[in-house]
DRENTOR-422242 format. One record per residue (C-alpha): x, y, z; residue in three letters; residue number from 1. Coordinates in steps of 0.25 Angstrom, whole numbers, always signed. Layout:
# DRENTOR-422242
X/Y/Z/Ala/NUM
...
//
This chain:
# DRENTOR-422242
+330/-473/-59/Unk/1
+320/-464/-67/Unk/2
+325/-459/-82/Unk/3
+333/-448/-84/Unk/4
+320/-440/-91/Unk/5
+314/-442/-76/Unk/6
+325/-436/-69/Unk/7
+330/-425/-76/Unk/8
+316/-422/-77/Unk/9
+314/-422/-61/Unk/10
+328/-419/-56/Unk/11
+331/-405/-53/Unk/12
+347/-399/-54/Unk/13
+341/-395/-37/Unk/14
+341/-409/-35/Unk/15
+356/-412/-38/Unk/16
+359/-399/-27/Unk/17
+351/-408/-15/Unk/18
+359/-422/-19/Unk/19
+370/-416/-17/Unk/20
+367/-409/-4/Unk/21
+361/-422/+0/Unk/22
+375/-428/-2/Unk/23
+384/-418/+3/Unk/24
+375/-415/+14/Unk/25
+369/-428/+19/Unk/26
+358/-423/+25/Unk/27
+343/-417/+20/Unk/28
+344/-407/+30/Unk/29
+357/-403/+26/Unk/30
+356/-403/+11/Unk/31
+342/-394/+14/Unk/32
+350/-384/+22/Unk/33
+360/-383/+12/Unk/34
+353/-383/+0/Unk/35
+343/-373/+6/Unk/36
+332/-381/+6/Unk/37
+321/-388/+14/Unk/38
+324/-402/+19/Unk/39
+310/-407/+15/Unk/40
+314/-400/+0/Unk/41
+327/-409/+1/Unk/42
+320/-422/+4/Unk/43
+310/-418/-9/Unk/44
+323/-415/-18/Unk/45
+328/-427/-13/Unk/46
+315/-435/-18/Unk/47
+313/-429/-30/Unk/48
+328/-433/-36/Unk/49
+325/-447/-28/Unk/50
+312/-448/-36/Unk/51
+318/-443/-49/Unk/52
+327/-454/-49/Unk/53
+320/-464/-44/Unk/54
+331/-468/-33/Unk/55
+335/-464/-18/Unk/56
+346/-456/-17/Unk/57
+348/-455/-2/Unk/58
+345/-462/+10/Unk/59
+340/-455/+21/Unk/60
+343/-459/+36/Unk/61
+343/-450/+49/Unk/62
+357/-445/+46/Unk/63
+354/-439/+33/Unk/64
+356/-443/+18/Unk/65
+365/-454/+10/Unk/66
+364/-456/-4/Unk/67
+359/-469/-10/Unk/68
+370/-475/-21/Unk/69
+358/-469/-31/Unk/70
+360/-457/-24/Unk/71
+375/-457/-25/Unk/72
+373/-458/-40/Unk/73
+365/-446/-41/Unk/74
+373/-437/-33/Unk/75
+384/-440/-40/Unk/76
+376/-433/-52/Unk/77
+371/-423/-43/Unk/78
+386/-418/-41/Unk/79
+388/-418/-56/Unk/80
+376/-412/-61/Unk/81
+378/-400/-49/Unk/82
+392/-400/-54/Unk/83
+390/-400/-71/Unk/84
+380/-388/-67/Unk/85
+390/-380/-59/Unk/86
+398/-382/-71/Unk/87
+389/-378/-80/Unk/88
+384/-364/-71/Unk/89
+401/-362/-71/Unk/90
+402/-362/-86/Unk/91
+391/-354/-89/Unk/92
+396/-342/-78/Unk/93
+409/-345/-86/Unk/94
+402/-341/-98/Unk/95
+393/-331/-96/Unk/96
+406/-323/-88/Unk/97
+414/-326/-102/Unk/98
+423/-337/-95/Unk/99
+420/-348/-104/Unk/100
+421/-362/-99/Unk/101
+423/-370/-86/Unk/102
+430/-384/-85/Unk/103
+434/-391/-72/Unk/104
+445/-399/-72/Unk/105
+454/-406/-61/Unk/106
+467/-414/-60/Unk/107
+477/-420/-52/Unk/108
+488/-412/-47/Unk/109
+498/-419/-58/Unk/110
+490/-417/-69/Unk/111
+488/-402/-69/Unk/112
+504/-400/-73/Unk/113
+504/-410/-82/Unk/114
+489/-409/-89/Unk/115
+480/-399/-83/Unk/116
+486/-386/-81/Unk/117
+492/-384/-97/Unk/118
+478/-390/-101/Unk/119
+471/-379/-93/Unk/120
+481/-367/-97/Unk/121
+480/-370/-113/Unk/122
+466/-372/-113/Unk/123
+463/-359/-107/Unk/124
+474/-353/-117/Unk/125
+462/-356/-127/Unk/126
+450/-357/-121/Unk/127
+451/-342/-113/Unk/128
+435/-344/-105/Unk/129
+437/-356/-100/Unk/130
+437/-358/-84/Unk/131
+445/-370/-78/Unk/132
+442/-376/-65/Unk/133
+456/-384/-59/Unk/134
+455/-393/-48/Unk/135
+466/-403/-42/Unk/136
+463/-412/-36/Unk/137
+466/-428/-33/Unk/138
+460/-438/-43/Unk/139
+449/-443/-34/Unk/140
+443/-429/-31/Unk/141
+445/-425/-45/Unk/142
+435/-436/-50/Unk/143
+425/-435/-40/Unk/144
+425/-420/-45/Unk/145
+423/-425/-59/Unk/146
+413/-434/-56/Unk/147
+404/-424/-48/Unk/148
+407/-413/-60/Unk/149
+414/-405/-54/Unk/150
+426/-405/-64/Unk/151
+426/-407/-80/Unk/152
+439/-414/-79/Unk/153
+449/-420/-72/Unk/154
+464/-425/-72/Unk/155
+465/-438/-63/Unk/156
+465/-451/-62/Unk/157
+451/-460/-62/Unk/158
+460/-472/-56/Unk/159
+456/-467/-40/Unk/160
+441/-472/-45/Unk/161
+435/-486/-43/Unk/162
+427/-482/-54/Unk/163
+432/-473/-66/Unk/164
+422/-475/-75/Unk/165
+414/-463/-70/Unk/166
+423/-454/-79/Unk/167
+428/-454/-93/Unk/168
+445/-452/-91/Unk/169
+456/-453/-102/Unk/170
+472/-453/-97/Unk/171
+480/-443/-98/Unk/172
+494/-450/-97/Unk/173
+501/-455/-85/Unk/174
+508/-448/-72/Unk/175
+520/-448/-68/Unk/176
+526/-446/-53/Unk/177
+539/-438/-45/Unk/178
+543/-439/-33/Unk/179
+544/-424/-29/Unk/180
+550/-418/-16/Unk/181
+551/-402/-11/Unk/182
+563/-395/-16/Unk/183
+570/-396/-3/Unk/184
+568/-410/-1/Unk/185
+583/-419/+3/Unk/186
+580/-426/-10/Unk/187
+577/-415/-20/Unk/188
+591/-415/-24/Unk/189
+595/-429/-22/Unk/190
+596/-441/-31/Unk/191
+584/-450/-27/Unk/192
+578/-460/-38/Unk/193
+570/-469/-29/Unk/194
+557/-469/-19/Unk/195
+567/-477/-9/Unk/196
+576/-463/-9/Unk/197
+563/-456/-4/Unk/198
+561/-466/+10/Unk/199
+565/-454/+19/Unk/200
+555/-444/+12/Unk/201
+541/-443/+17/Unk/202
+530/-440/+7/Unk/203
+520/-433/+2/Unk/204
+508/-444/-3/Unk/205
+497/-444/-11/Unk/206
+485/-449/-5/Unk/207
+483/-464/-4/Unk/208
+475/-470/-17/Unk/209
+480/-459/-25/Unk/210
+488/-460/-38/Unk/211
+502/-455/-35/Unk/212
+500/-461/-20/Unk/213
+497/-475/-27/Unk/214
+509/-474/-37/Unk/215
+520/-469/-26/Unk/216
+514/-483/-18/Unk/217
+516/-491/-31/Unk/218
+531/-486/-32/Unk/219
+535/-487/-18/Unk/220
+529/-502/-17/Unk/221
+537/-504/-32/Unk/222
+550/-500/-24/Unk/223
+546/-506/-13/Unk/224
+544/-494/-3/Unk/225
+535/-492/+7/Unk/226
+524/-479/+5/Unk/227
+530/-467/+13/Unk/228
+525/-466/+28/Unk/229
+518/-451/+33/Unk/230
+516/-446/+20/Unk/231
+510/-431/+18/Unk/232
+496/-436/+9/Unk/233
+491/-424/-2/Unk/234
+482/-427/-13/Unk/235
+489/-412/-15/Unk/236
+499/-411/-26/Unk/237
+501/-395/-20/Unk/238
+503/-400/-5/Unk/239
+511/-410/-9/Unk/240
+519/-401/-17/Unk/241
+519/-392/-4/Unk/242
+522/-402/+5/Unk/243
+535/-406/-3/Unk/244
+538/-392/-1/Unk/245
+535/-392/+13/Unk/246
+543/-404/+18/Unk/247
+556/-406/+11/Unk/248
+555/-419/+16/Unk/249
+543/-426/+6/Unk/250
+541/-432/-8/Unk/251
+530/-433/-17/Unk/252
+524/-440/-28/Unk/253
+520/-430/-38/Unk/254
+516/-429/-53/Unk/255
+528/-427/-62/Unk/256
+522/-414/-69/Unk/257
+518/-409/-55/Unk/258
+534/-411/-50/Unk/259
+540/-406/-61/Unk/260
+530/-393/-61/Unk/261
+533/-389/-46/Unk/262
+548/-394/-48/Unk/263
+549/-383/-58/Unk/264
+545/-375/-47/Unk/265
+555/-380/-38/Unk/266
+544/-384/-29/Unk/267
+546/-399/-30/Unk/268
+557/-408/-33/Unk/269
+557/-420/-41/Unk/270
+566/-432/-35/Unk/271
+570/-440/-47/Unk/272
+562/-455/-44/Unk/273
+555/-461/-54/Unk/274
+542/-466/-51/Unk/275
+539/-477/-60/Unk/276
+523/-480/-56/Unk/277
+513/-471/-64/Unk/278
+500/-466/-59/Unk/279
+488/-468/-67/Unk/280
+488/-459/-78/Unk/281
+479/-445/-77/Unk/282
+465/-444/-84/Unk/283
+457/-436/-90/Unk/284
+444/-437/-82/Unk/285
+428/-433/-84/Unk/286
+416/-437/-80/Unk/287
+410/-449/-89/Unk/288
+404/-443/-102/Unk/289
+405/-428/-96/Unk/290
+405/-421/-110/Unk/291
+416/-410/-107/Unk/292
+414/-396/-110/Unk/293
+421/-389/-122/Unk/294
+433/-382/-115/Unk/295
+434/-395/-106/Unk/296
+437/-403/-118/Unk/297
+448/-393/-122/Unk/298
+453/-394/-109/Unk/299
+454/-410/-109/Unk/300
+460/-410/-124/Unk/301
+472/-401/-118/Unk/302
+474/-410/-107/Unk/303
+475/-421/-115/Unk/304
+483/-415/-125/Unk/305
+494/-413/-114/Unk/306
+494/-427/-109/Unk/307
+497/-431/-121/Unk/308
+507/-424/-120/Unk/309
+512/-427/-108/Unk/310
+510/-441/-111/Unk/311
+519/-441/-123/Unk/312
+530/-432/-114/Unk/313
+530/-444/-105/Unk/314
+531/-453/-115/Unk/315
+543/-448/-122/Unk/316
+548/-447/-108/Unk/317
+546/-462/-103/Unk/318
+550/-475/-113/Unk/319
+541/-484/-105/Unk/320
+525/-485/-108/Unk/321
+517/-476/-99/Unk/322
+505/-481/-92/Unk/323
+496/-475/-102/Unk/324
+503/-474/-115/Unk/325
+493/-484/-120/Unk/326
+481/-473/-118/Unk/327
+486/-461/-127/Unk/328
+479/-450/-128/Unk/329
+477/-450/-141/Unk/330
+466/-462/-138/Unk/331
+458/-454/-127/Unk/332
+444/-450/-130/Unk/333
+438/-435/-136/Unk/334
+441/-424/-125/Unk/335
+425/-426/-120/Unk/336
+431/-441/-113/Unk/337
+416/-446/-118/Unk/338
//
């Protein structure tokens, strides 16, 4: 592998655009047609970063193109370098229209009650030109966005990774979990206090491997229960909420700040059973050594000031020692996570 002088010096930011077609595309022929080029300019590209880097990126057969595990490495930086400079052309169109700053964030559905949502609205209170990207989404596809660049920061849990060392993460306190129905459901009103009361209900699941998913299989083989048959299966904390409205007949496992939210509403009821197993706790989450921008520290500060918060609200609530009362907030690291 040349010296870093050597490539920066002989890459180009046009090369990280033809890795990426390669990739997506698998083809030289395709990635040519869509990046408007000429398949012999494609293969040259192709040579150039190769020889740059002094490795083969991709092998080459009659049905197309296949990155080598060299090549996997360096696409993995294509994606963040494109993304970091998509950024980077966002904020300055932020600045130059007198918009101010950009941050991407994302979250799991249960944290944006609890953490994210008040994090955003006070900062902005304060920091009036500042432009906030907000995407839900499940933690797996929350850090494969991170690690491409394509989000600051995300709310999640780095447990669904064999390998988490990729990222820099602090927690931010544990979950906790209801069992939520539609208001019409037969046991909205009812006096239930155990998973046994719910055999006759079907369900509404989370995705097998998933936190919540892992900790209703935990419970269920603690009482010993079988998992429910024919589930509906969401990664979608709004479908599952439409679904509970849908059929009166299902149940769900849902954060506690989400039920209480929509039971405000009179959208969802909360049946009063006390799940006793915890999920992991959230995390803070960035990219290893990503130096955050200045409104995105302002941005992680407030969200760790409300789970502290929330922390020491459970705390008062609860006698027994959570999961993570030993990892105060107090102990985390500056608000860049180096």
């Amino acid at each position: 592998m040349k010296n870093i002088e050597s490539i920066v010096a002989r890459l180009r930011f046009r090369h990280m655009k033809v890795l990426i077609a390669l990739d997506e595309l698998g083809s030289m022929h395709r990635a040519a047609d869509f990046l408007s080029m000429t398949q012999p300019g494609i293969t040259k590209a192709l040579q150039e970063i190769e020889s740059a880097l002094g490795a083969a990126l991709f092998d080459r057969s009659a049905r197309g193109v296949r990155a080598t595990a060299v090549g996997q490495c360096v696409i993995r930086y294509a994606y963040i370098l494109y993304a970091e400079l998509d950024q980077m052309s966002a904020e300055i169109q932020a600045i130059n229209a007198g918009q101010g700053s950009v941050i991407s964030v994302g979250a799991v559905a249960g944290a944006f009650p609890s953490l994210l949502t008040g994090a955003i609205t006070d900062v902005r209170r304060t920091h009036k030109k500042l432009t906030v990207k907000v995407k839900e989404g499940t933690s797996a596809n929350l850090l494969a966005d991170l690690g491409e660049g394509l989000l600051d920061i995300a709310i999640c849990r780095t447990a669904v990774l064999a390998n988490r060392d990729i990222f820099d993460r602090m927690e931010l306190g544990d979950e906790k979990i209801s069992v939520v129905a539609g208001p019409n459901h037969s046991l909205a009103n009812k006096k239930v206090s155990h998973l046994s009361d719910l055999s006759a209900c079907r369900w509404v699941l989370f995705p097998n491997r998933m936190p919540v998913r892992r900790l209703l299989e935990r419970e269920l083989m603690e009482e010993g229960l079988d998992m429910p048959l024919y589930p509906v299966e969401a990664s979608s904390t709004f479908v599952t909420v439409l679904m509970l409205n849908e059929d009166p007949n299902l149940v769900a496992l849902v954060s506690k700040e989400t039920a209480e939210f929509f039971a405000e509403k009179g959208i969802l009821k909360i049946l009063p059973i006390t799940i006793k197993a915890r999920t992991e706790p959230y995390e803070l989450v960035t990219r290893k050594g990503y130096v955050l921008s200045a409104a995105a520290i302002v941005l992680v500060d407030e969200i760790k000031r409300r789970a502290g918060l929330r922390q020491a609200g459970a705390d008062e609530e609860s006698t027994e020692p959570s999961a993570s009362q030993d990892r105060k907030l107090s102990r985390m690291p500056s608000a860049n996570l180096r």
